[in-house]
Short mmCIF file of the C-alpha atoms (twelve columns), coordinates in Angstrom:
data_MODEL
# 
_entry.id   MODEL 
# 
loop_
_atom_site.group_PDB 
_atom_site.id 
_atom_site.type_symbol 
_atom_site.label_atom_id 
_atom_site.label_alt_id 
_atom_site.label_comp_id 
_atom_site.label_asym_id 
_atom_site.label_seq_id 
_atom_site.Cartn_x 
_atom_site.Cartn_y 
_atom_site.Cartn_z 
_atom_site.pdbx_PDB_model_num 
ATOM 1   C CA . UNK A 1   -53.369 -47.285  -40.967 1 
ATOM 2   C CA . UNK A 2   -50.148 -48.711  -39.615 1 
ATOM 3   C CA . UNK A 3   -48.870 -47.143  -37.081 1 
ATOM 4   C CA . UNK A 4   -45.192 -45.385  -37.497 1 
ATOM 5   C CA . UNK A 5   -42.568 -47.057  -35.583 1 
ATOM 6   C CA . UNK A 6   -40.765 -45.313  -32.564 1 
ATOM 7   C CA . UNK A 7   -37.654 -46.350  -30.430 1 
ATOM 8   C CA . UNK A 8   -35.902 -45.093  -27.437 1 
ATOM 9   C CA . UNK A 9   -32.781 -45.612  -25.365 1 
ATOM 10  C CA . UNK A 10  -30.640 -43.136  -23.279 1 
ATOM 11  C CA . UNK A 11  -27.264 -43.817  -23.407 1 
ATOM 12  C CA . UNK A 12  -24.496 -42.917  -20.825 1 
ATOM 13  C CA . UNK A 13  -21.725 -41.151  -23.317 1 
ATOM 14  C CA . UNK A 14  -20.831 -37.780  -24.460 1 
ATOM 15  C CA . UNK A 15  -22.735 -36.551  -27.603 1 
ATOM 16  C CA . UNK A 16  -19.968 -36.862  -29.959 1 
ATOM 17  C CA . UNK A 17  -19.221 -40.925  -29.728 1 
ATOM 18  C CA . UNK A 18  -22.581 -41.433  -29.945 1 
ATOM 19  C CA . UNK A 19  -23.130 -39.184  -33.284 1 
ATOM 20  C CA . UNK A 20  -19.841 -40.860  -34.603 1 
ATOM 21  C CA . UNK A 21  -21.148 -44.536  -34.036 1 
ATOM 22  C CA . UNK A 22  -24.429 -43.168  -35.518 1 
ATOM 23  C CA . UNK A 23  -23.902 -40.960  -38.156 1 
ATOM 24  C CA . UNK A 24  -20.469 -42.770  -39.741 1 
ATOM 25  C CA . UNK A 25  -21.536 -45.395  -42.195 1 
ATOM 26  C CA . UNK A 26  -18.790 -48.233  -41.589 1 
ATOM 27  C CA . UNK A 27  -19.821 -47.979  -37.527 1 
ATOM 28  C CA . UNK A 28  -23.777 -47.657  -38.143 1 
ATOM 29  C CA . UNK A 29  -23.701 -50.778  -40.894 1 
ATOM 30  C CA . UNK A 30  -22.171 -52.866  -37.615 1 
ATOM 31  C CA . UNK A 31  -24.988 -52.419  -34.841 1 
ATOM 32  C CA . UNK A 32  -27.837 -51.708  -37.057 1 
ATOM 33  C CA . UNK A 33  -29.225 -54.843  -37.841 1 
ATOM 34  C CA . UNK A 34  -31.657 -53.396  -40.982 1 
ATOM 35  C CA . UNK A 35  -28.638 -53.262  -42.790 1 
ATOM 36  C CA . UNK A 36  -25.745 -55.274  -44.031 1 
ATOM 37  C CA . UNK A 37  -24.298 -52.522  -46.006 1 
ATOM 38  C CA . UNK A 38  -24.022 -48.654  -46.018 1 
ATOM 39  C CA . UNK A 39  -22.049 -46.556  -48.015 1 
ATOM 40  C CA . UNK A 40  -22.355 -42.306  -48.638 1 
ATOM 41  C CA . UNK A 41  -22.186 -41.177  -52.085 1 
ATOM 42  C CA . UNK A 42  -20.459 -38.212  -53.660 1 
ATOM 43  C CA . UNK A 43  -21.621 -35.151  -52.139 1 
ATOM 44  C CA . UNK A 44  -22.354 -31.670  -53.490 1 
ATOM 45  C CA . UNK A 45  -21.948 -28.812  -51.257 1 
ATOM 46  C CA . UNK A 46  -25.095 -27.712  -49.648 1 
ATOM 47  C CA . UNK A 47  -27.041 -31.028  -51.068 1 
ATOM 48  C CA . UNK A 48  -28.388 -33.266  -48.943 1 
ATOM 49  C CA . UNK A 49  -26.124 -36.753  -48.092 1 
ATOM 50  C CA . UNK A 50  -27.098 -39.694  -50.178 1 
ATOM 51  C CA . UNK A 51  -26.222 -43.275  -49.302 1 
ATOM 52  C CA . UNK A 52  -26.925 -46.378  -50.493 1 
ATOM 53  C CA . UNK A 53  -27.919 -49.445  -48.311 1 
ATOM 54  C CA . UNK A 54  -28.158 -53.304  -48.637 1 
ATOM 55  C CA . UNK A 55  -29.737 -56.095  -46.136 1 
ATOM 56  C CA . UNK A 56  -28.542 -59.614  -47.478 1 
ATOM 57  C CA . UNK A 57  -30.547 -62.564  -45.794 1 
ATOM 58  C CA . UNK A 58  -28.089 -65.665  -47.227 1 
ATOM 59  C CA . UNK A 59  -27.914 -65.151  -50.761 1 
ATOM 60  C CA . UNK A 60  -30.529 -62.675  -51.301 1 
ATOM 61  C CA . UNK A 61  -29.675 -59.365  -51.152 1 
ATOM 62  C CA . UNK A 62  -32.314 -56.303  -51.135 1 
ATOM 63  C CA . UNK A 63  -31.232 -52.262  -51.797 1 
ATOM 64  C CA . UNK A 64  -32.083 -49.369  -51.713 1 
ATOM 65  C CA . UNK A 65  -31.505 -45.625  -51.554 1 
ATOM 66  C CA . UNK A 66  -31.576 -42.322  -49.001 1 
ATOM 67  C CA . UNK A 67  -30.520 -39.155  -48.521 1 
ATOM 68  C CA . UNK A 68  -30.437 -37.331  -44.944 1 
ATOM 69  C CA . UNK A 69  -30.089 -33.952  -43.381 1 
ATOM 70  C CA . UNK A 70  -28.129 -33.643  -40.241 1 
ATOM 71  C CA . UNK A 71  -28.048 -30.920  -37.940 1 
ATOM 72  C CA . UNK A 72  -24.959 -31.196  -35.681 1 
ATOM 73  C CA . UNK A 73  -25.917 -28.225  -32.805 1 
ATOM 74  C CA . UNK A 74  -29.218 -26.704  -31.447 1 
ATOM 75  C CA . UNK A 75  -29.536 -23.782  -29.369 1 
ATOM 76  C CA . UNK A 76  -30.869 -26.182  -26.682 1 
ATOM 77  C CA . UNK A 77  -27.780 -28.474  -26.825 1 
ATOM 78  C CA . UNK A 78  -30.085 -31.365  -29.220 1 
ATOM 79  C CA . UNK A 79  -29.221 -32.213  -32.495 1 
ATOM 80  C CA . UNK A 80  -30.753 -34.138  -34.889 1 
ATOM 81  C CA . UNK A 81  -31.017 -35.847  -38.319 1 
ATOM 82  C CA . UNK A 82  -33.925 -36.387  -41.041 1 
ATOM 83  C CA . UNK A 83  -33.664 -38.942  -43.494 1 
ATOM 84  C CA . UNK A 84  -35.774 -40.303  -46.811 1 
ATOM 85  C CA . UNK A 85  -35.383 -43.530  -48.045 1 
ATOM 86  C CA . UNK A 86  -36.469 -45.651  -50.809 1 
ATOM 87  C CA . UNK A 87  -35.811 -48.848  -52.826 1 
ATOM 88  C CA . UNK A 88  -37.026 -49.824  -56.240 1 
ATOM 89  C CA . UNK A 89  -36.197 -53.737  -55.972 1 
ATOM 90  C CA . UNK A 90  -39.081 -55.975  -56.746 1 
ATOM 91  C CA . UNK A 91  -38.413 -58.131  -53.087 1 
ATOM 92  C CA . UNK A 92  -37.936 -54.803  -51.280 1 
ATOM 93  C CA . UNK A 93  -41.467 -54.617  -49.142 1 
ATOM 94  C CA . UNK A 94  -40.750 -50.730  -47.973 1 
ATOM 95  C CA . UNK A 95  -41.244 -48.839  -51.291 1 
ATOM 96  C CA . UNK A 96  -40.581 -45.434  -49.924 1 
ATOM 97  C CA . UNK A 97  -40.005 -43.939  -46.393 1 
ATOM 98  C CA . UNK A 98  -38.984 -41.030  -43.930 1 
ATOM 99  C CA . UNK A 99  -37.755 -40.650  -40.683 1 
ATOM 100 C CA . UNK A 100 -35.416 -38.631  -38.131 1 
ATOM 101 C CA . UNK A 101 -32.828 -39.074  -35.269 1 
ATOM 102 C CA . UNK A 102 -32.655 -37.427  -32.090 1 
ATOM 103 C CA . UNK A 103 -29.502 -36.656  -29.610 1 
ATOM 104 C CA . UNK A 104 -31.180 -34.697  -26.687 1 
ATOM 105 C CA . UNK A 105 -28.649 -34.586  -23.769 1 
ATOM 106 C CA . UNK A 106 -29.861 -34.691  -20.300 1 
ATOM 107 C CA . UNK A 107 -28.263 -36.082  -17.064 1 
ATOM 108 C CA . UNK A 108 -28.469 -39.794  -17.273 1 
ATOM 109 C CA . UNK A 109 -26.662 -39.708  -20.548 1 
ATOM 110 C CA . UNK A 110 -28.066 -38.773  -24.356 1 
ATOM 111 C CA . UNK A 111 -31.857 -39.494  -24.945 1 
ATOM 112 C CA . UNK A 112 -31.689 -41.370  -28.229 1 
ATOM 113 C CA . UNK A 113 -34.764 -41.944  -30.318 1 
ATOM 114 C CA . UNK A 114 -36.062 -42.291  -33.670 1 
ATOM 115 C CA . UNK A 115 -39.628 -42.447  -35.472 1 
ATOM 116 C CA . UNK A 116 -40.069 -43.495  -38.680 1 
ATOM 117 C CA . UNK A 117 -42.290 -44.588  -41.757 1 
ATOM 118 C CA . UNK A 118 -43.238 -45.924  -44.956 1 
ATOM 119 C CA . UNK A 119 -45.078 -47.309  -47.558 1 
ATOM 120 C CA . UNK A 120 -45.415 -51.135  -48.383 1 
ATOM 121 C CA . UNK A 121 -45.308 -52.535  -51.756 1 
ATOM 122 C CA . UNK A 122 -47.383 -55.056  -53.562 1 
ATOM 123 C CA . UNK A 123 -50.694 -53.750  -52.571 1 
ATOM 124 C CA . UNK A 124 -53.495 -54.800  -50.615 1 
ATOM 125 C CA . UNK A 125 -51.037 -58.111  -49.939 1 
ATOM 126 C CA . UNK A 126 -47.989 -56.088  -48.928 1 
ATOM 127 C CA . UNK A 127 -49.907 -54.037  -46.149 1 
ATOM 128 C CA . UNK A 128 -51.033 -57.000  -44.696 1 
ATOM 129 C CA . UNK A 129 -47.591 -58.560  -44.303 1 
ATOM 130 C CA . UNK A 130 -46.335 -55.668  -43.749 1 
ATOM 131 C CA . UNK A 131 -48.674 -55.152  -40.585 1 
ATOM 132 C CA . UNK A 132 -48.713 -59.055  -39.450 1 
ATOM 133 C CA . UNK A 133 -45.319 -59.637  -39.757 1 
ATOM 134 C CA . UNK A 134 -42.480 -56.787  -41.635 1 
ATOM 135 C CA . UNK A 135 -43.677 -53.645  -39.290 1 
ATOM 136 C CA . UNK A 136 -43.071 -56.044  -35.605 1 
ATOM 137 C CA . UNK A 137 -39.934 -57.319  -37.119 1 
ATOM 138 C CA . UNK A 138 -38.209 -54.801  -38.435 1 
ATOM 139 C CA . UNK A 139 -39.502 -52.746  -34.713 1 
ATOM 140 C CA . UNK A 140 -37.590 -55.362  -32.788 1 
ATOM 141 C CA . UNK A 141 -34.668 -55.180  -35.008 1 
ATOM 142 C CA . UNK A 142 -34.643 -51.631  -34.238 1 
ATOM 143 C CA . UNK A 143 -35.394 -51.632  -30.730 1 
ATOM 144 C CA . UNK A 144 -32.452 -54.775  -30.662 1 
ATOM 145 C CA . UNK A 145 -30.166 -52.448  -32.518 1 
ATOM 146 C CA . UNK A 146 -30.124 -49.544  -30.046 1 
ATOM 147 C CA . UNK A 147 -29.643 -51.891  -27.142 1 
ATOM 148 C CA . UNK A 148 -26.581 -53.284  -29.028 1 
ATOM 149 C CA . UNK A 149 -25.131 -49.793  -29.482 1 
ATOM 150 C CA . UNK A 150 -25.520 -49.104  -25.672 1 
ATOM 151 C CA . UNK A 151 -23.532 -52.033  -24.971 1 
ATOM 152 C CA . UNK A 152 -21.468 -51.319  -27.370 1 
ATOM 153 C CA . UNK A 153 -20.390 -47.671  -26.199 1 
ATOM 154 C CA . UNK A 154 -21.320 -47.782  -22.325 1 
ATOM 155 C CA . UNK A 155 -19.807 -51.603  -21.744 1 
ATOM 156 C CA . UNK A 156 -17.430 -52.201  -24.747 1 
ATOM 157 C CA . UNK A 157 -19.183 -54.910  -25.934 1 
ATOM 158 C CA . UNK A 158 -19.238 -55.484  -29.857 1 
ATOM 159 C CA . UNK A 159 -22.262 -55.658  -32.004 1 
ATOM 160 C CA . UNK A 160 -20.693 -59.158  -33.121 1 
ATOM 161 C CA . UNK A 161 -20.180 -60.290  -29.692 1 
ATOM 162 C CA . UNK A 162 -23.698 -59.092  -28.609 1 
ATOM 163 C CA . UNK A 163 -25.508 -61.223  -31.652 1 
ATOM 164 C CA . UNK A 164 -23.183 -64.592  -30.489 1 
ATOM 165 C CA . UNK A 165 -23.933 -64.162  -26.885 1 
ATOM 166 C CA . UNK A 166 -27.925 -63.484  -27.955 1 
ATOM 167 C CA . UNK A 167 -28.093 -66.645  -30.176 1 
ATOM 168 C CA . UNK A 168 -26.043 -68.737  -27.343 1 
ATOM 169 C CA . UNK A 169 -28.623 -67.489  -25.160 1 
ATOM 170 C CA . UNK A 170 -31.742 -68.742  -27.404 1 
ATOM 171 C CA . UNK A 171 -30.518 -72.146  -28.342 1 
ATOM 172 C CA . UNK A 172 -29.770 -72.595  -24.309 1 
ATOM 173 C CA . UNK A 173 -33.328 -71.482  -24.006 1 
ATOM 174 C CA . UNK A 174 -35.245 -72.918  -27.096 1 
ATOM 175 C CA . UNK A 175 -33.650 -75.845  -26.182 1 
ATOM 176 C CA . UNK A 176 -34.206 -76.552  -22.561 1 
ATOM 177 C CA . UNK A 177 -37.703 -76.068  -23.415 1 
ATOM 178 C CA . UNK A 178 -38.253 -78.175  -26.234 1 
ATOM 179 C CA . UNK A 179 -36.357 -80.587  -23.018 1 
ATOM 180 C CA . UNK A 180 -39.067 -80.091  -20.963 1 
ATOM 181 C CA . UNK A 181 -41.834 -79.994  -22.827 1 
ATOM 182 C CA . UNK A 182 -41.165 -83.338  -24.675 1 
ATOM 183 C CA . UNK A 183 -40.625 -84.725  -21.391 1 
ATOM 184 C CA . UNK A 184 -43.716 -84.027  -19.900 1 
ATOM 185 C CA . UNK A 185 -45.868 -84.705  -23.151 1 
ATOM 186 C CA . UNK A 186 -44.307 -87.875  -24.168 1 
ATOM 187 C CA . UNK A 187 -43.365 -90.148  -21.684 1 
ATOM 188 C CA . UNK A 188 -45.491 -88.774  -19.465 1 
ATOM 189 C CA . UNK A 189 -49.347 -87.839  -20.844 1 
ATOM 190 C CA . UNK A 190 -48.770 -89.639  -23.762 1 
ATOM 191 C CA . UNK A 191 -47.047 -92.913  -22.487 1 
ATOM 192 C CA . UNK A 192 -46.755 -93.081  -19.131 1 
ATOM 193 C CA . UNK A 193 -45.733 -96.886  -18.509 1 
ATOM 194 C CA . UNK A 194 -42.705 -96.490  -18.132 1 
ATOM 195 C CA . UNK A 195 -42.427 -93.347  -15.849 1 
ATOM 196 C CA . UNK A 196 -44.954 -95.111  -13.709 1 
ATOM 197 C CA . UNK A 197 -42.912 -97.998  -13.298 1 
ATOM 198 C CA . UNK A 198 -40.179 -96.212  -12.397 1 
ATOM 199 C CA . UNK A 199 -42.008 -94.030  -9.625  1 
ATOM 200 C CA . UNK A 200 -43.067 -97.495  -8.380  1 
ATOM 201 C CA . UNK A 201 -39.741 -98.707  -8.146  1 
ATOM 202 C CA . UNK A 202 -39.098 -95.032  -5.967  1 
ATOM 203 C CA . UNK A 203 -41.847 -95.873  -3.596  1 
ATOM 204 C CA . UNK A 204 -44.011 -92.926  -4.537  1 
ATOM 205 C CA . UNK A 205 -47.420 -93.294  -3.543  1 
ATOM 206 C CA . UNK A 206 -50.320 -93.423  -6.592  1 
ATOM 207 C CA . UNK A 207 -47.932 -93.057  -9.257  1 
ATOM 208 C CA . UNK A 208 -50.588 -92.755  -12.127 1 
ATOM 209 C CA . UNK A 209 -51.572 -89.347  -10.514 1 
ATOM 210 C CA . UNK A 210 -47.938 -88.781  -9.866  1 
ATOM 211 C CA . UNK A 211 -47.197 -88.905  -13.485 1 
ATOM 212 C CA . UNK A 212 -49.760 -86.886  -14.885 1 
ATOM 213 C CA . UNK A 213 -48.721 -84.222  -12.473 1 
ATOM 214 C CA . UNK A 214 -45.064 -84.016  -12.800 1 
ATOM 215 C CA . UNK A 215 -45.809 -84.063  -16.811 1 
ATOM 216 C CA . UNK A 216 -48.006 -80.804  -16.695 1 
ATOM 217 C CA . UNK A 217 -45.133 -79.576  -14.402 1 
ATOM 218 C CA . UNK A 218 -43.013 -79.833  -16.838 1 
ATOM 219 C CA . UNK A 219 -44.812 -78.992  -19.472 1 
ATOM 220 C CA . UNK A 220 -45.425 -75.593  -17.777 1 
ATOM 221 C CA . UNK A 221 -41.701 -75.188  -16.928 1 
ATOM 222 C CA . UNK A 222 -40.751 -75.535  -20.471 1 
ATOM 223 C CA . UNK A 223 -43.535 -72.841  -21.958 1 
ATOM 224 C CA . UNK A 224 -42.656 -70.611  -19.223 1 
ATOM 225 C CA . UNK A 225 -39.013 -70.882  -20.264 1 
ATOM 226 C CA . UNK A 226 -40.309 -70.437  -24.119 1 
ATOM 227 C CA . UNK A 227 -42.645 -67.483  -24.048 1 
ATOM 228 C CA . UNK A 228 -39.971 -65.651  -21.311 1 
ATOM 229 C CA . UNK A 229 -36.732 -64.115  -22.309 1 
ATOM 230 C CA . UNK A 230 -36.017 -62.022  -18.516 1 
ATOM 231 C CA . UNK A 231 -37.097 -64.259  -15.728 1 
ATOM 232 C CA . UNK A 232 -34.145 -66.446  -14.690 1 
ATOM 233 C CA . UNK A 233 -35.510 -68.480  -11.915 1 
ATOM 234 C CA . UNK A 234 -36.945 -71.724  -14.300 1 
ATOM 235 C CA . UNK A 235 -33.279 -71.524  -15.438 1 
ATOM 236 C CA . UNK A 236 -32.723 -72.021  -11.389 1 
ATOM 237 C CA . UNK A 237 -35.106 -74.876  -11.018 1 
ATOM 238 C CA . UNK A 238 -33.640 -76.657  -13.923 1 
ATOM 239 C CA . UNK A 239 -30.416 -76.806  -12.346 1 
ATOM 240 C CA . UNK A 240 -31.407 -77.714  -8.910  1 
ATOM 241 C CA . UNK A 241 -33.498 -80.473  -10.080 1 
ATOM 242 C CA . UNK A 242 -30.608 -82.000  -12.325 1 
ATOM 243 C CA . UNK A 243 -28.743 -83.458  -9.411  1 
ATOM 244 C CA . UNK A 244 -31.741 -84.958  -7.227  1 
ATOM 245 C CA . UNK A 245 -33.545 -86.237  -10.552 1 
ATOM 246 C CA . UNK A 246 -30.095 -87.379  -11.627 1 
ATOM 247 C CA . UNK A 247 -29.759 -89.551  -8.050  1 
ATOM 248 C CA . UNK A 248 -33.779 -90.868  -7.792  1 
ATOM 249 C CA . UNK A 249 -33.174 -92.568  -10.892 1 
ATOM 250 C CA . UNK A 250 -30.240 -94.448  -10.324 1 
ATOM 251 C CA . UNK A 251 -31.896 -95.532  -6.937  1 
ATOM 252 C CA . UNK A 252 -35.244 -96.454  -8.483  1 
ATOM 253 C CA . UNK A 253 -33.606 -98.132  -11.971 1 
ATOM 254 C CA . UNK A 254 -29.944 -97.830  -12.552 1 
ATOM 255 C CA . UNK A 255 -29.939 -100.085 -15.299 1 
ATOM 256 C CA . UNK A 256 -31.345 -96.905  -16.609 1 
ATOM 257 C CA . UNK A 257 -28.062 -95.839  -16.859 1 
ATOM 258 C CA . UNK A 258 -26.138 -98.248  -19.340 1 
ATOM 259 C CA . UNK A 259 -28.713 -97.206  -22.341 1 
ATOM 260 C CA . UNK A 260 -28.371 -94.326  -24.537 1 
ATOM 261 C CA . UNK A 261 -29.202 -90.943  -23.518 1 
ATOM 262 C CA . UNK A 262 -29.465 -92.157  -20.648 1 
ATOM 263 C CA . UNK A 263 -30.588 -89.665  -17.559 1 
ATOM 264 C CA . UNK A 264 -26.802 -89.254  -16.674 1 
ATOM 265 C CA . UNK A 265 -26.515 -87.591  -19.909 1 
ATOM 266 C CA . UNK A 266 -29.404 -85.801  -20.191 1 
ATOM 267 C CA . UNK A 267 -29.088 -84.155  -17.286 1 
ATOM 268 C CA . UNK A 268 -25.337 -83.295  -17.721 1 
ATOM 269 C CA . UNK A 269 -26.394 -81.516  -21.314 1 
ATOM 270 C CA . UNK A 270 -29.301 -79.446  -19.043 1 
ATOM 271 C CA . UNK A 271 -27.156 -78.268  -16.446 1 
ATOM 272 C CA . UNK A 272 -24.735 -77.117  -19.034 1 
# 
């Protein structure tokens, strides 16, 4: 059995923003990324309130349907609100589900926190991607979500301005390690001629060695860079280097210089 996904946060705001952003389905649809669209439906008195939702992924769009209970005061100063959900499109992989909300106020801020679960379509198949791959996901996306409503209320920041700042930040990262990696693998392990040659032309004793060691450097620098999203310091080390790197070349081979993508460039675009 899978096990039912939980999330936490404590935010910093009174009880009533946070239910608003929460609870009101044009502000939840814009921090919540699970969902591209939700909108309540006509309500009886003393019924429960249904809504409908939508995720869209380019052109394909997958809905669904839910109804939830909230309850807007405790006797302990919590409230809290149970929902239901479930879809009956063919690509939807959640086939039915239930869950709740929590607002429990303390003196950092509001505790925050949901649980929820559900069942997986298709099968035998469908638990299995749902496990592997759907049930991490759509935890992240959750997890991500909270953390972009905390910014959102305690720092201003927008959802929209969170997700541009986050993808900034990965193709900065994705791509200074795809940088470093290639450069240790390639002309380094792999070739090696030509880096050799040019440590030569630096003076730097057993280049061969020399080499193979600055290409597992780099190598390392790039995965730690990859399989890291907090630790800032290789960002630090690929800054300082840019300059000195930058300077041995042009001393060693500065012909280097007049052919494209040449160091002068490469180095500008990492530093950037």
């Amino acid at each position: 059995m899978a096990k039912p996904l939980y999330v936490e946060i404590t935010i910093d705001t009174p009880l009533d923003e946070l239910w608003e952003k929460s609870q009101n389905p044009d502000l939840h649809q814009r921090w919540d990324l699970r969902f591209s669209e939700i909108s309540y439906l006509p309500r009886e008195e003393g019924e429960p309130q249904r809504f409908t939702y939508a995720s869209r992924l380019g052109g394909l769009v997958v809905d669904g349907t839910g109804e939830s209970v909230g309850e807007r005061k405790r006797a302990d100063g919590a409230s809290s609100s149970s929902l239901k959900f479930w879809s009956d499109h063919h690509l939807a992989i959640i086939k039915e589900g239930a869950g709740f909300w929590r607002y429990v106020p303390g003196d950092e801020g509001i505790r925050f926190y949901t649980g929820y679960d559900y069942q997986a379509r298709w099968g035998l198949i469908g638990r299995i991607i749902d496990r592997v791959a759907f049930r991490p996901w759509i935890g992240w996306a959750t997890a991500w979500s909270f953390d972009r409503l905390r910014l959102w209320i305690e720092k201003g920041q927008t959802p929209e301005s969170s997700f541009v700042l986050w993808m900034s930040f990965m193709a900065a990262r994705f791509g200074l390690a795809a940088m470093w990696i290639y450069q240790g693998v390639v002309p380094k392990l792999i070739g090696g001629g030509a880096e050799m040659e040019l440590m030569e032309s630096a003076g730097v004793p057993n280049p061969a060695v020399a080499v193979v060691i600055v290409g597992v450097a780099e190598v390392l620098l790039g995965l730690l860079i990859l399989l890291t999203s907090r630790v800032r310091w290789p960002y630090l080390i690929t800054s300082v280097l840019m300059v000195p790197l930058a300077i041995g070349a042009w001393f060693a081979q500065p012909s280097l210089f007049g052919l494209p993508f040449n160091p002068f460039a490469l180095n500008v675009v990492a530093l950037a």
